[in-house]
C-alpha positions in Angstrom: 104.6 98.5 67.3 106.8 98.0 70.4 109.5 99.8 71.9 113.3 98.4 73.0 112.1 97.9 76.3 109.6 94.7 75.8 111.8 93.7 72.9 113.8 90.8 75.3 113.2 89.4 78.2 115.1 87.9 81.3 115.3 83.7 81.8 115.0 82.2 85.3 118.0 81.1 86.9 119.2 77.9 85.8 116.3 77.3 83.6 116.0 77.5 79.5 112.4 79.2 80.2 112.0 82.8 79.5 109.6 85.4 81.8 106.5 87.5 80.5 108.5 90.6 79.0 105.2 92.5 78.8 105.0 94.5 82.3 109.0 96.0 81.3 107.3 98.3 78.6 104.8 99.8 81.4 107.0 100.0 84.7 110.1 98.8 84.4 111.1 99.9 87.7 108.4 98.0 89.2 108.6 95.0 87.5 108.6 91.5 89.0 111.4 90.0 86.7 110.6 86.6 88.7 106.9 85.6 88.7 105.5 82.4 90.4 105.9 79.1 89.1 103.4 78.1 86.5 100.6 77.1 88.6 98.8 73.4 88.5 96.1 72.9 90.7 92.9 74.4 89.2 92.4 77.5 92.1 95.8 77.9 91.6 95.0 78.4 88.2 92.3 80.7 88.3 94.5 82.8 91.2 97.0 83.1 88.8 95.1 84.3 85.6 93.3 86.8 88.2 96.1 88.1 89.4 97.2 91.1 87.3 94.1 92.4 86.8 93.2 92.1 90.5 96.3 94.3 91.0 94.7 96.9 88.7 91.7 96.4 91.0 93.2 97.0 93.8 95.6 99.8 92.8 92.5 102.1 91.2 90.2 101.2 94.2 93.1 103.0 96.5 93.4 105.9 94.2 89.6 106.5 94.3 89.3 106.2 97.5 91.8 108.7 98.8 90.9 110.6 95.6 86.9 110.7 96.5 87.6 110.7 99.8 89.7 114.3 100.2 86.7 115.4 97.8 84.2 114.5 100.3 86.0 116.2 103.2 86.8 119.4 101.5 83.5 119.8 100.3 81.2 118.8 102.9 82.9 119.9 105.8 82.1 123.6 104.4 78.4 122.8 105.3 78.1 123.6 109.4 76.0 120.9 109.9 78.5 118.4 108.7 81.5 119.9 110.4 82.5 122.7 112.4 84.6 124.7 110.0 85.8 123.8 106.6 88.6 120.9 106.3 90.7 121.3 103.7 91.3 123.3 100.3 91.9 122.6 96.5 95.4 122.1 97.2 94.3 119.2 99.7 92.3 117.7 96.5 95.1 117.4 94.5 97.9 116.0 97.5 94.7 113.3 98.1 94.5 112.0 94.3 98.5 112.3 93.6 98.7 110.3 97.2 96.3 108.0 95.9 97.7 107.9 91.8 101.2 106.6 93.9 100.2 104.5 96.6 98.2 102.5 93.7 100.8 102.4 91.7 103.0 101.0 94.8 100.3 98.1 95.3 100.1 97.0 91.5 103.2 98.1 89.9 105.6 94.8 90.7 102.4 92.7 89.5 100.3 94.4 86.2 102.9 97.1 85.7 100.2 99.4 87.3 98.4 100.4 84.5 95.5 102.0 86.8 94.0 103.9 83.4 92.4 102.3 80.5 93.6 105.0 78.2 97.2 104.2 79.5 96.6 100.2 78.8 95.4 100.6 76.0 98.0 103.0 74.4 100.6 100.6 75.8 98.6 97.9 73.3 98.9 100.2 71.0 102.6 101.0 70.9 104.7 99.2 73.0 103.6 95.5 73.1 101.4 95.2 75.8 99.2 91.4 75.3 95.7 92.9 73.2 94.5 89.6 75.1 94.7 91.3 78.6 93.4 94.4 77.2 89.9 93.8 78.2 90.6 92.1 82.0 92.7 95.0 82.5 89.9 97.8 81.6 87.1 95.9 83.5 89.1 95.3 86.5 89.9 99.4 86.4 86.5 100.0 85.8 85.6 98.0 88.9 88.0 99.2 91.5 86.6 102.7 90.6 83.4 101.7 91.3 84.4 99.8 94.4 86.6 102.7 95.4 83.7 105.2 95.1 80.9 103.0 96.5 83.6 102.6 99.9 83.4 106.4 100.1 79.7 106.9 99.5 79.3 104.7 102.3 81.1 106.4 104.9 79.8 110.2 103.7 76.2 109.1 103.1 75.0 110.8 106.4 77.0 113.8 105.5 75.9 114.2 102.1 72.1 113.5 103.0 72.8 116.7 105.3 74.8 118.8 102.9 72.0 117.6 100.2 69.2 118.8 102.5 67.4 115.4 103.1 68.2 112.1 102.7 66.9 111.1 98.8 67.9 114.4 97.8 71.1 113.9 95.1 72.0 116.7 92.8 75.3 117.4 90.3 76.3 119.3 93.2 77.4 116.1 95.7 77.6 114.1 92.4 81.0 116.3 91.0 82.5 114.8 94.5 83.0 111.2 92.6 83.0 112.2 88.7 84.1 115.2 87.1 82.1 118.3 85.5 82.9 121.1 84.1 82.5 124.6 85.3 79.7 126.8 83.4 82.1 129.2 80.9 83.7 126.7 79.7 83.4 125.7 76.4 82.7 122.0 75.0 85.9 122.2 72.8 87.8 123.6 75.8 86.4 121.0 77.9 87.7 118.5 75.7 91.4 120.1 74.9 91.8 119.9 79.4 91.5 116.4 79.5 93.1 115.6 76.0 96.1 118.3 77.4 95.9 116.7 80.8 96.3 113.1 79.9 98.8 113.7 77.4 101.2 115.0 80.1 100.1 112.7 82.3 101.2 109.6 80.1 104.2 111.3 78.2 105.5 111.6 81.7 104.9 107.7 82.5 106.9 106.8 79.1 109.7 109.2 79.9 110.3 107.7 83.3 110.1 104.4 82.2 112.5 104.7 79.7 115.8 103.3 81.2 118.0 105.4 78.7 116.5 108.7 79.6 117.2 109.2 82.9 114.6 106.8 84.5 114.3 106.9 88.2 115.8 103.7 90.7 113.4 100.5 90.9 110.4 101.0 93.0 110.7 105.0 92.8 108.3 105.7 90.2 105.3 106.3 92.3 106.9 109.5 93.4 106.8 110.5 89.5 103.4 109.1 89.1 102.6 111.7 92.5 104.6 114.6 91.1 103.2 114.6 87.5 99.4 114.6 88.8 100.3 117.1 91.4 101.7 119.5 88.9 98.4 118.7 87.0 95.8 119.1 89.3 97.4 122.5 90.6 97.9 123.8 87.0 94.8 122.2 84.9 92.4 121.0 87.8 90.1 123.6 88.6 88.2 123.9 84.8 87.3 119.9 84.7 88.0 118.8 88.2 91.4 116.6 86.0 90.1 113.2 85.3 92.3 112.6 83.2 91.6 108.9 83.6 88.3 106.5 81.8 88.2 104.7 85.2 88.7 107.3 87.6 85.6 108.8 86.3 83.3 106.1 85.0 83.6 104.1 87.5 82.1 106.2 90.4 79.5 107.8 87.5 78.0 104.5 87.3 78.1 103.7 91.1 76.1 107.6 91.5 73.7 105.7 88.7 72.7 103.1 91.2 72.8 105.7 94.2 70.0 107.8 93.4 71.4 110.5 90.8 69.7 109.8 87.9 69.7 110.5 84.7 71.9 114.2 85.0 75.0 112.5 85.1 74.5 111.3 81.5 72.2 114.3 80.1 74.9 117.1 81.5 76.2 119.0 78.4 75.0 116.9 75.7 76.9 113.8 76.9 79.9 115.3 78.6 80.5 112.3 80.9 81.5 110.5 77.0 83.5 112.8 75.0 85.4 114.9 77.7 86.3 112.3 80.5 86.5 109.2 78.3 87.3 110.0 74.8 89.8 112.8 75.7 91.9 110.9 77.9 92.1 108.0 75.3 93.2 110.2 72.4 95.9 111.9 74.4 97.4 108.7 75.9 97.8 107.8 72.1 99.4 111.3 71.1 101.5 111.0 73.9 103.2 107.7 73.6 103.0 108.2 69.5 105.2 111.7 70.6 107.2 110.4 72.9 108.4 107.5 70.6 108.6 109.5 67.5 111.0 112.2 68.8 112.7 111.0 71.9 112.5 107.4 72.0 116.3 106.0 70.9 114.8 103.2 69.0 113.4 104.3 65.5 109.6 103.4 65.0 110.6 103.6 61.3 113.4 101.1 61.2 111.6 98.4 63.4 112.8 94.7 62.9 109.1 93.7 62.2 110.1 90.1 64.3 112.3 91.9 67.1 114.7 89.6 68.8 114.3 88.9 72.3 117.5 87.7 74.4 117.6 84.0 75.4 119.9 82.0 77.8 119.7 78.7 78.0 121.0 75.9 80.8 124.4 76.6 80.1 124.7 80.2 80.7 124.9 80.8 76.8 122.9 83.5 75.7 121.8 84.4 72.4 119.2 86.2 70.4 116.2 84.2 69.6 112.8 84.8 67.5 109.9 86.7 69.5 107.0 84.8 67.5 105.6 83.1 71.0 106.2 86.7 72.9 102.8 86.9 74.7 
């Protein structure tokens, strides 16, 4: 199904050749209308496939990082042999991951449509046209930047956690819940899973909403400050019971890089597989209720009165434009 907004596309100036339309159903106020010419030489070629899902790289390694990295500070620094007096609060956690959620955003938005979830790629898929084809470059170059992001920020707390820890070697859930998330001990497994389904949903409801140029969307380049403000909101509201993942990648990604750091097994054992259902499965089910939601109810075009071969606006060399069929749409 697809929405209005990857239903045409823009054609280079003085050309008959249209541009991808598939990043103006994700961030349309990031959006690089104008890509590079279709590249020739063969590095060129490969830089050129690479290139959106290198964004995505990039934009989720920032987010973990800065994300990670306030959880390291605020944590550690309350041991005495680590630092002095404490560094922070919960309040810093969640300014450090809505800084990070935006600045990625900023980095890959103009390029991939900063994506910087797989539940929000693949909802996107899902409902509003987004290539099935990139689907899987786009989730394993998420997955990666989180583990890059969280192997960054190992690296430079190592000494402190070894310390915090009690000896190098030593690695317990306690350190680990600085890079992945866990729950606290009262809470339930179906409450568990209704925070991060809850979470998400807002999370990605918010992303539509603000992408959606006939709803009050904000100027070009402005919706990282949405993107910052929605997890904000989250993080203070829903973040304490489940540490907000809200995010396949955010959490995965550094699991698996505490996997090849020492932790062991635990991070897979906890709760009867918590690290699948609550972290993972959650967030993908409420990206799809949210978009689902969002274009059911508030969305102006009607997901039940769909042209099933929209038309996508074409203009050719002499300025004429006109409505032309969508079968080669990527």
């Amino acid at each position: 199904m697809q929405s209005s907004a990857s239903s045409f596309t823009l054609a280079k100036p003085g050309t008959g050749e249209l541009t991808p339309p598939a990043n103006q159903a994700v961030m349309p106020a990031l959006t690089s209308y104008f890509p590079p010419q279709k590249p020739k030489s063969t590095m060129s070629k490969i830089r050129y496939v690479l290139r959106e899902p290198m964004a995505e790289f990039f934009g989720v390694a920032i987010f973990v990082i800065l994300g990670t990295g306030v959880d390291c500070q605020v944590v550690l620094s309350t041991n005495k042999g680590v630092a002095p007096s404490p560094k922070g609060d919960f309040l810093s956690v969640n300014f450090g991951w809505a800084i990070g959620l935006a600045l990625g955003a900023w980095v890959s938005g103009g390029i991939s449509g900063g994506h910087l979830n797989p539940a929000v790629t693949l909802a996107l898929a899902t409902w509003r046209g987004f290539s099935w084809r990139k689907v899987p470059a786009f989730i394993f170059a998420q997955l990666m930047g989180g583990i890059v992001g969280a192997a960054i920020v190992y690296g430079n707390y190592k000494s402190a956690i070894d310390i915090f820890e009690g000896g190098a070697g030593v690695r317990t859930l306690a350190t680990a819940g600085l890079f992945s998330s866990f729950a606290l001990d009262y809470m339930s497994a179906a409450s568990c899973f209704f925070v991060e389904f809850l979470g998400t949903a807002i999370l990605v409801f918010m992303v539509v909403a603000a992408t959606d140029k006939k709803n009050n969307a904000p100027p070009s380049g402005m919706l990282p400050v949405a993107l910052f403000l929605t997890l904000l909101g989250l993080g203070t509201a829903l973040g304490m019971q489940t540490s907000f993942a809200f995010n396949p990648a955010r959490d995965f990604g550094p699991r698996l890089l505490l996997t090849f750091a020492g932790y062991g097994k635990q991070l897979y054992t906890y709760r009867s597989q918590y690290w699948l259902w609550c972290p993972i499965i959650a967030p993908f089910i409420g990206a799809q209720a949210a978009v689902g939601f969002y274009d059911l109810f508030l969305n102006e075009e009607d997901p039940f009165d769909r042209e099933e071969n929209p038309k996508i606006l074409f203009t050719d060399e002499s300025g004429t434009t006109s409505p032309k069929s969508n079968d080669s749409q990527v």
